[in-house]
C-alpha positions as CSV (number, residue, x, y, z in Angstrom):
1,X,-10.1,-5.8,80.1
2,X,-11.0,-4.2,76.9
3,X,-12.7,-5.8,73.7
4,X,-12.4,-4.2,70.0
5,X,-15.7,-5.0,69.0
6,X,-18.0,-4.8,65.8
7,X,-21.4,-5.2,67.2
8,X,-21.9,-6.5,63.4
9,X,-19.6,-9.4,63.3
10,X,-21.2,-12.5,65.0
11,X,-17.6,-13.2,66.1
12,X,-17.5,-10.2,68.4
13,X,-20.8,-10.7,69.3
14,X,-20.2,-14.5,70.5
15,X,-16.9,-13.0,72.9
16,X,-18.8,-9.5,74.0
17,X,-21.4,-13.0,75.6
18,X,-18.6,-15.2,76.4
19,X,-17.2,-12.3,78.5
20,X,-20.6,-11.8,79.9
21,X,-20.8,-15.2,81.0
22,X,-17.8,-15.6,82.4
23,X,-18.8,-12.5,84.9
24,X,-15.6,-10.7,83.3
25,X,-15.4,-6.6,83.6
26,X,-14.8,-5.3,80.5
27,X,-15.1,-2.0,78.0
28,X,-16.1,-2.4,74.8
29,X,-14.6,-0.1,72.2
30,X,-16.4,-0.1,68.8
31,X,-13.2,0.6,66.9
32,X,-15.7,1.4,63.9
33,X,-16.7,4.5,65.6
34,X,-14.0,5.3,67.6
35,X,-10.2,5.2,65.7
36,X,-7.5,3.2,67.0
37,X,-4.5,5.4,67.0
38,X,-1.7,4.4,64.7
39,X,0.2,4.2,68.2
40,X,-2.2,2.4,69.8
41,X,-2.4,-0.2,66.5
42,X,1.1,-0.7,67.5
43,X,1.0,-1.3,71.0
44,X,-2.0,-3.6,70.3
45,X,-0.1,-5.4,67.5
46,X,3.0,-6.2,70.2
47,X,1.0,-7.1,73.2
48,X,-0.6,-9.4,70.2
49,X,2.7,-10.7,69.4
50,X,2.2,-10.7,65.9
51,X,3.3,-8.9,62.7
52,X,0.7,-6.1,61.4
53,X,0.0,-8.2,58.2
54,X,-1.3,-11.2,60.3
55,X,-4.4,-8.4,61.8
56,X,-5.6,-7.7,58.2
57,X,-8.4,-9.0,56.7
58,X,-7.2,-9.8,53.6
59,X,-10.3,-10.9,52.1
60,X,-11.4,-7.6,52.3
61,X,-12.8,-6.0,49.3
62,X,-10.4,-2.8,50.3
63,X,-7.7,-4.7,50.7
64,X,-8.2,-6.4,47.4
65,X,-8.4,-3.7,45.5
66,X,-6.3,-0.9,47.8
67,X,-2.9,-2.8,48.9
68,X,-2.9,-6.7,47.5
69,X,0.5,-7.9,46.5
70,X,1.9,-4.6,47.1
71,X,5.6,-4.5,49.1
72,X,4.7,-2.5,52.6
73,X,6.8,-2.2,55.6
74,X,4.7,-3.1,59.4
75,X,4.9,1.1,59.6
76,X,2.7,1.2,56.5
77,X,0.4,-1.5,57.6
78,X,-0.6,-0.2,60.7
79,X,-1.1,3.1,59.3
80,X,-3.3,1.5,57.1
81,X,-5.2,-0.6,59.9
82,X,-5.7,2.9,61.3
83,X,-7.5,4.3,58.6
84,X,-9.3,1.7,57.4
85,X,-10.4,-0.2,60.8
86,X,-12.7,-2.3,58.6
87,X,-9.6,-4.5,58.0
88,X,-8.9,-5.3,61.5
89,X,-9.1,-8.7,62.8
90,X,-12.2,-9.1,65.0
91,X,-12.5,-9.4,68.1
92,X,-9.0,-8.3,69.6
93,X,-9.6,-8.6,73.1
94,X,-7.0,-6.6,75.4
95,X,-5.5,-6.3,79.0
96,X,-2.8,-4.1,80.4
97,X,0.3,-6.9,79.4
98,X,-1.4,-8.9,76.4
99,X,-3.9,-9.2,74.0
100,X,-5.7,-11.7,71.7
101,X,-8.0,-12.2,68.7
102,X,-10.7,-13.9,70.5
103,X,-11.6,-16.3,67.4
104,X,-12.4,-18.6,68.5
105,X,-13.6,-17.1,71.9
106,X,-11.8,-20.1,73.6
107,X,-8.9,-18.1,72.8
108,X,-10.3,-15.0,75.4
109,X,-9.4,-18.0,77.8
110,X,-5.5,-17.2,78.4
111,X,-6.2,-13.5,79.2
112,X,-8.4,-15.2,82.7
């Protein structure tokens, strides 16, 4: 099991401890520091089962000013998840068939 994590966000900081508690092996990846390939975005965004707009942040001040109201296809999206990782839904937690935003942590529940 994996876990996308922003030690910033208390969000991914209450699932990193949820995880914990539950006794769960897991790697955390701090997608800050490390990139999440536009490939892996999109592997990510299908075990997700969602559409790459439904991963942004769009209260993001990037976002707001960068790519608000403009017309994208789910190619451009997750290129732009990619590069700008600060616009990634948080936490995304991650096994080998599926995946899940883990907010609220409950969520992290149908992974175990």
């Amino acid at each position: 099991m994996k876990i996308y994590h922003n030690p910033r966000c208390r969000k991914s900081r209450e699932a990193v401890k949820y995880l914990e508690d539950k006794k769960i092996d897991f790697e955390i990846i701090e997608y800050l520091k490390t990139q999440i390939t536009e490939s892996k975005m999109k592997n990510l965004i299908g075990k997700l089962n969602i559409n790459a707009i439904e991963l942004v942040r769009r209260n993001e001040k990037v976002w707001k000013s960068n790519y608000k109201g403009k017309k994208m296809t789910e190619k451009k999206i997750i290129e732009i998840l990619s590069n700008e990782p600060k616009l990634i839904e948080r936490p995304i937690i991650e096994t080998e068939t599926k995946a899940v935003i883990g907010r609220p942590k409950e969520n992290i529940d149908k992974l175990i």
